[in-house]
N, C-alpha and C positions, 0 to 999 in steps of 0.2 A: 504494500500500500504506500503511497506516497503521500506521506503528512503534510507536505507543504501543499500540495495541491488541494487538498481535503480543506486546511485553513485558508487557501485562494476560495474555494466554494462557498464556508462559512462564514469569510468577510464579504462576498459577493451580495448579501443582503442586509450588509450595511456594517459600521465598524463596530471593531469590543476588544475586550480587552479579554489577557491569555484565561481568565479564571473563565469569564463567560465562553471562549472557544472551545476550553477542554469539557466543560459541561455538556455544548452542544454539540462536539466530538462523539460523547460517551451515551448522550439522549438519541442521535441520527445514525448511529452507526451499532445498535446494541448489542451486537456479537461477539464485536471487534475488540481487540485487545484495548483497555481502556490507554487512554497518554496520560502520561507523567506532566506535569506540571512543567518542569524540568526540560521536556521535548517541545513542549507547546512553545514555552521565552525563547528557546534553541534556536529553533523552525522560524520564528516570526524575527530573529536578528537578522539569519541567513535571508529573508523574505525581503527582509528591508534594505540588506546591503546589497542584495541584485538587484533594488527599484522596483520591487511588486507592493510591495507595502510601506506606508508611512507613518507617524505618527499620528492621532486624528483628536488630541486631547486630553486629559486628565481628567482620573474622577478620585475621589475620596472615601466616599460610603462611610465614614466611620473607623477607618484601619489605613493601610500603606496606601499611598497615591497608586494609582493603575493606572497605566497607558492603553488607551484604545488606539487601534491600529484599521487602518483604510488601507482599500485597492487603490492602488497608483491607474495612470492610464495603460502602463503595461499590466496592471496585474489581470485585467480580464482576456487579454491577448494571450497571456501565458496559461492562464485556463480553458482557456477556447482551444487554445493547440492540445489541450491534455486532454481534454475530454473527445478532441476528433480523433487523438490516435489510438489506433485498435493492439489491445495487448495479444501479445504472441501467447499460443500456450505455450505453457510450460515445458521448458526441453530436456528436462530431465527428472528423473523420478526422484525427488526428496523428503522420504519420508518414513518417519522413525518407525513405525509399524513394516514398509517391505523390506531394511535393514534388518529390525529382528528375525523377523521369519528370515531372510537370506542366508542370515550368522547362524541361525539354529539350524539350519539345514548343512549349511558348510561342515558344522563340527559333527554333522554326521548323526545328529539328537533327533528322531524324526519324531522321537513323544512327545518332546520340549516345545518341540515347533509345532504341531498339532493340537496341546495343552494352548499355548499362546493363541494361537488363531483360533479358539474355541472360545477362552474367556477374552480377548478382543470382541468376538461378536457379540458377545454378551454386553460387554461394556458399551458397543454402538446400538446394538437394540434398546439399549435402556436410554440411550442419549438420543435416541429416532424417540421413543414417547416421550421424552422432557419437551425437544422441540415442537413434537406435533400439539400437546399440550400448550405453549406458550402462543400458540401461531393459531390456534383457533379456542384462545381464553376471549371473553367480552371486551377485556379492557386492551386488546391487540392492537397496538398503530400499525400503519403502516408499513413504517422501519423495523418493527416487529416480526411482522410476516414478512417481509420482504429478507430478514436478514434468517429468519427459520427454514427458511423455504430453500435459499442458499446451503444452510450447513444441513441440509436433510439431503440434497441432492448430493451434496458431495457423500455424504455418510452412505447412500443407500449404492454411491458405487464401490465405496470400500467395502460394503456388506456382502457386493456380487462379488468383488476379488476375493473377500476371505473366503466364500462360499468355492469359487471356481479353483483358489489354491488349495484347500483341504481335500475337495478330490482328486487333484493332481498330489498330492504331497500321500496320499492312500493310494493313489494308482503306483505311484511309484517304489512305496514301501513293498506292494505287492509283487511289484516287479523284482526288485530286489533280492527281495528274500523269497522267490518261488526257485 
């Protein structure tokens, strides 16, 4: 994900300062790993010293002065470009679940690695009902469903991998040892 683009979208309707971005980071996006506070001033320094973003005021509230922060006239051009361009998939497989099964299979453990892809699907079945539960509760936004609907699609292709590699990981123990 690219944070600074996410805060070009979020100052896009209008300026705020880093506490108000990382809120509606964490309200618009609620899947996503929440930002650090830390990432938010980080991103918005970076924002500023390439000319997307400016200062746009101070507030007070009661506590440390905040600086609100505004789109420059680049800053909607550099969101315009970000949002036209089409992300590649993914070109290579990263991901800590076909690392283990790989290693379990390497050292030759074909129960370990069977054990694993068993309680894995267990763990994504019960994370397919948590989501589907959140994604069709009453009080569901939009970003709600929108970001459940996301992590179900990905989850229910990892459910067909675990499913297609246990029969492959059983064809091949058969193989083996016949």
């Amino acid at each position: 994900m690219s944070t600074s683009h996410v805060l070009l979208g979020l100052l896009a309707t209008g300026p705020r300062h880093g506490y108000e971005l990382k809120r509606a980071h964490d309200e618009r996006l609620p899947r996503a790993r929440p930002l650090a506070f830390g990432q938010v001033y980080a991103t918005l320094a970076r924002l500023h010293r390439d000319g997307l973003v400016a200062p746009a005021g101070q507030e007070r509230d009661g506590g440390p002065d905040r600086t609100a922060y505004a789109l420059t006239g680049e800053g909607p051009h550099a969101l315009d470009r970000w949002l036209a361009t089409v992300e590649p998939p993914m070109p290579y497989v990263a991901s800590t679940l076909f690392a283990k099964v790989v290693v379990a299979l390497l050292v030759a453990d074909v129960d370990r690695a069977r054990d694993y892809l068993i309680a894995q699907r267990r763990a994504h079945t019960a994370r397919l009902r948590e989501l589907t539960a959140v994604k069709t509760a009453p009080t569901a936004s939009l970003d709600d469903v929108l970001a459940a609907d996301f992590a179900i699609a990905h989850l229910d292709a990892d459910l067909r991998w675990l499913h297609t590699t246990l029969d492959r990981v059983a064809d091949w123990h058969r193989e083996v040892h016949s």
